[in-house]
C-alpha positions as protocol buffer text, in pm:
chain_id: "A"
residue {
  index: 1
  type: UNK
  ca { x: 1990 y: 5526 z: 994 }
}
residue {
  index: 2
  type: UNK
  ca { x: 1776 y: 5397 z: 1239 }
}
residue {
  index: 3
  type: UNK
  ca { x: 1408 y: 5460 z: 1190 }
}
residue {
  index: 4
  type: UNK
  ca { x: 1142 y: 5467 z: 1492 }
}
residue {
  index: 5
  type: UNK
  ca { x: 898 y: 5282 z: 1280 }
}
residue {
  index: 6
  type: UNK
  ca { x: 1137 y: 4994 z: 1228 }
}
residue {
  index: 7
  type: UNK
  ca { x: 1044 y: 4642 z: 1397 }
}
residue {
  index: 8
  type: UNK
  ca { x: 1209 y: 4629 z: 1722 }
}
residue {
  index: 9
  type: UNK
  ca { x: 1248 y: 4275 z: 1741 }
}
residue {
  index: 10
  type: UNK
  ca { x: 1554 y: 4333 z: 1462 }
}
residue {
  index: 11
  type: UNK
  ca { x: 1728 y: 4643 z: 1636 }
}
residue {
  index: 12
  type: UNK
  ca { x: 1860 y: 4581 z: 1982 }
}
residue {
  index: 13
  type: UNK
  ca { x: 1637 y: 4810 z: 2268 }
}
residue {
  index: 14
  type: UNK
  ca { x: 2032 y: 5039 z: 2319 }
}
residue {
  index: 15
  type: UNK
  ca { x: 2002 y: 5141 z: 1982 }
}
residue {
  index: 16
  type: UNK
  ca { x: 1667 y: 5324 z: 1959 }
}
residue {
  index: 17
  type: UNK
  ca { x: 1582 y: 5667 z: 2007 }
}
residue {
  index: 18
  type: UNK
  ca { x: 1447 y: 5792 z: 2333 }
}
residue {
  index: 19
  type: UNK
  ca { x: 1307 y: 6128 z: 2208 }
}
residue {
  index: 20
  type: UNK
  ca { x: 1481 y: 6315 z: 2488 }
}
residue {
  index: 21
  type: UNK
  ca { x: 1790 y: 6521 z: 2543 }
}
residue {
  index: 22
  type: UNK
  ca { x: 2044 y: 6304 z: 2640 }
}
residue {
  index: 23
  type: UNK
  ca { x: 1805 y: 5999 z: 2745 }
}
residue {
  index: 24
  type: UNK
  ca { x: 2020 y: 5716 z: 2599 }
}
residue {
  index: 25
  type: UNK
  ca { x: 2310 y: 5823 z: 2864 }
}
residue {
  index: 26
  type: UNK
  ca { x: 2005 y: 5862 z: 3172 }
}
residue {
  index: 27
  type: UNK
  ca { x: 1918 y: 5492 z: 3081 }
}
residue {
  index: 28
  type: UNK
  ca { x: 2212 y: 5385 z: 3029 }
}
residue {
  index: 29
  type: UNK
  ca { x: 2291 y: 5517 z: 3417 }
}
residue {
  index: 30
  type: UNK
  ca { x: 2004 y: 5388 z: 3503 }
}
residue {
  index: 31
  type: UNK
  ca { x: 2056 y: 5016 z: 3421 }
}
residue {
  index: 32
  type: UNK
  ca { x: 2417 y: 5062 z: 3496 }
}
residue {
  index: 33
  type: UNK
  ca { x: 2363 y: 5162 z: 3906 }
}
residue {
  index: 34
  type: UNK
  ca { x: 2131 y: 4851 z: 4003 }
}
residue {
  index: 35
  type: UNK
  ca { x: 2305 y: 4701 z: 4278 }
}
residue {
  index: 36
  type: UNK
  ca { x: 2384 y: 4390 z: 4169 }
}
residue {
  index: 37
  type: UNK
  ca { x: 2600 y: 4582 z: 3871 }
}
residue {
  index: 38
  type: UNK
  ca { x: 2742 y: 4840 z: 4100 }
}
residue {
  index: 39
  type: UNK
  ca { x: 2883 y: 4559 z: 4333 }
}
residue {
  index: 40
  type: UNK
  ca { x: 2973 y: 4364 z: 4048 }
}
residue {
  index: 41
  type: UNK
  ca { x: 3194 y: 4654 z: 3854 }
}
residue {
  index: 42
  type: UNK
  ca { x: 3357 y: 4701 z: 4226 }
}
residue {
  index: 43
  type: UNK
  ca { x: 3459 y: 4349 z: 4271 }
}
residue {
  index: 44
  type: UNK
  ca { x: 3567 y: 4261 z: 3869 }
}
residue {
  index: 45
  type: UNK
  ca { x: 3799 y: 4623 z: 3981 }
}
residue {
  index: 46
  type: UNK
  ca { x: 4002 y: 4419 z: 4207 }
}
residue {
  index: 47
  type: UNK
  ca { x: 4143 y: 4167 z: 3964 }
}
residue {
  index: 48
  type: UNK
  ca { x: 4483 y: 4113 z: 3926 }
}
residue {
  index: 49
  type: UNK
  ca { x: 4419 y: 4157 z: 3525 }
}
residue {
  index: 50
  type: UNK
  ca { x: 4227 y: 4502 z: 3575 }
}
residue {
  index: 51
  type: UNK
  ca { x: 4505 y: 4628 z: 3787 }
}
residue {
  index: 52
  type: UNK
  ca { x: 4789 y: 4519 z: 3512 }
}
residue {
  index: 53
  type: UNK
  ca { x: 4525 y: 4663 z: 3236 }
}
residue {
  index: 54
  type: UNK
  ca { x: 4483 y: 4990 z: 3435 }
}
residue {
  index: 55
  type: UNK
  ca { x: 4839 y: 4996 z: 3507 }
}
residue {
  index: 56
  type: UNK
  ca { x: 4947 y: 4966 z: 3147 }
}
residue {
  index: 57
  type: UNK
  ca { x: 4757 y: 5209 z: 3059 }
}
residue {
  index: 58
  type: UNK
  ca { x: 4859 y: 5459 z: 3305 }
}
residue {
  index: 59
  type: UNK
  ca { x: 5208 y: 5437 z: 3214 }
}
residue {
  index: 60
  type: UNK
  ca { x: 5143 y: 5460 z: 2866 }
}
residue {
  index: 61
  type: UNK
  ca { x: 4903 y: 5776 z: 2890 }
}
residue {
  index: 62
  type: UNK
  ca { x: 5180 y: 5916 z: 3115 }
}
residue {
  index: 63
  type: UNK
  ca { x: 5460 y: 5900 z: 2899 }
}
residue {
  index: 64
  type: UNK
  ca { x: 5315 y: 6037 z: 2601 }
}
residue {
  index: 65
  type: UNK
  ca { x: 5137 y: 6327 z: 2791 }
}
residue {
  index: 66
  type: UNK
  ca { x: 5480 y: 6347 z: 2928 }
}
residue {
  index: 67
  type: UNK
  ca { x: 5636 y: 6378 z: 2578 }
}
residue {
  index: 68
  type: UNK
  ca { x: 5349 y: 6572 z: 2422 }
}
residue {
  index: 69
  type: UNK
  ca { x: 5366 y: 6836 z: 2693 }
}
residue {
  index: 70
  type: UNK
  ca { x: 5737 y: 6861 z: 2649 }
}
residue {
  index: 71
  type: UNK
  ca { x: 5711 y: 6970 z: 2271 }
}
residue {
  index: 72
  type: UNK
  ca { x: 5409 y: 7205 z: 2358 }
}
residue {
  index: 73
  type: UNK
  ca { x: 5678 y: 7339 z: 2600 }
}
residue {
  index: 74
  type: UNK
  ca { x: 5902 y: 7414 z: 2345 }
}
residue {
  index: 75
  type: UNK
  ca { x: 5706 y: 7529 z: 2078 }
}
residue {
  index: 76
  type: UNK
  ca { x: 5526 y: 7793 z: 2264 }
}
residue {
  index: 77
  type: UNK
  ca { x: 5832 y: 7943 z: 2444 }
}
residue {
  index: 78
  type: UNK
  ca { x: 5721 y: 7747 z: 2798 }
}
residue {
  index: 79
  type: UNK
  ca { x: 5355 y: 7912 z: 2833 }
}
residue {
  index: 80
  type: UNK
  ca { x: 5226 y: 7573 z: 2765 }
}
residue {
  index: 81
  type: UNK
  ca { x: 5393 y: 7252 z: 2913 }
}
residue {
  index: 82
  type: UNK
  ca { x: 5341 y: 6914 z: 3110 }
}
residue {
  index: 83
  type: UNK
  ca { x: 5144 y: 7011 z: 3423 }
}
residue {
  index: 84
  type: UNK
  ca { x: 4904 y: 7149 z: 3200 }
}
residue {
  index: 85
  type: UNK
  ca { x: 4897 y: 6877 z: 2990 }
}
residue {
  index: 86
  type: UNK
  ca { x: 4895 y: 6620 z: 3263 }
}
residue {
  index: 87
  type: UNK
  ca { x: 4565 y: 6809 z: 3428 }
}
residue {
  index: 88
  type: UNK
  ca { x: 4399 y: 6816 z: 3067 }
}
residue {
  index: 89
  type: UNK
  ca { x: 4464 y: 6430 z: 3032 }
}
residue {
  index: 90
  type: UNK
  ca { x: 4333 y: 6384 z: 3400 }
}
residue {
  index: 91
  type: UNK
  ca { x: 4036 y: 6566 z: 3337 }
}
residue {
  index: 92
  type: UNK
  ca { x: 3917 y: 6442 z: 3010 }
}
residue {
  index: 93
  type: UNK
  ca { x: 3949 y: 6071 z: 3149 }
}
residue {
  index: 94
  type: UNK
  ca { x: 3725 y: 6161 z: 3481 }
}
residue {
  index: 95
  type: UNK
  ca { x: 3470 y: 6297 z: 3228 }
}
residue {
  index: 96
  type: UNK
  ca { x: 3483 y: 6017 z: 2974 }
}
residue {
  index: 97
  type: UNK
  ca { x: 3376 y: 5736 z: 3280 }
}
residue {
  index: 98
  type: UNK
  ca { x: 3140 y: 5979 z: 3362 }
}
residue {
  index: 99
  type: UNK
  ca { x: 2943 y: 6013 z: 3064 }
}
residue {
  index: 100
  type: UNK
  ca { x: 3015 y: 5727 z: 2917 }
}
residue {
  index: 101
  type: UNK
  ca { x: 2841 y: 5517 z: 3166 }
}
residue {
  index: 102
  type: UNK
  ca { x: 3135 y: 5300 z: 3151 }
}
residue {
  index: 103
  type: UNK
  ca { x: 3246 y: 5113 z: 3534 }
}
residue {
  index: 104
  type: UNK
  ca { x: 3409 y: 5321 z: 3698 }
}
């Protein structure tokens, strides 16, 4: 447990409290949408290693969403099944880069 009365010079700036409702994501936004870091998430995008990480990644998120929305298919007599499953996966991924303050 991290305690506001603790030395800073041991506990990295990240890590403490900001006292507000969701003020570690605002400053993590904040430093994250400087220019400099903006241009540089765009450009470190276009590597060839990003686009075989993102691809990987897409086909393996794909297949199991795939196989998971199959078996909800079956097991709740087709009220359930893969485009719903595939627009729950979509949407849960847009929402983690977006609060997560992660490059987008």
């Amino acid at each position: 447990l991290l305690e506001r009365n603790a030395p800073t010079s041991t506990i990295p700036p990240a890590l403490l409290g900001t006292g507000s409702f969701a003020g570690g994501i605002l400053r993590d936004y904040r430093l994250r949408f400087t220019p400099t870091l903006l241009k540089s998430d765009i450009i470190d995008g276009l590597t060839l290693k990003t686009k075989s990480a993102s691809l990987f990644m897409f086909c393996a998120t794909l297949t199991s969403t795939v196989a998971l929305g199959e078996v909800a298919f079956r097991e709740t007599d087709g009220r359930v099944g893969i485009t719903e499953y595939l627009v729950l996966q979509g949407t849960s991924g847009v929402l983690h880069a977006l609060f997560a303050a992660c490059p987008m």
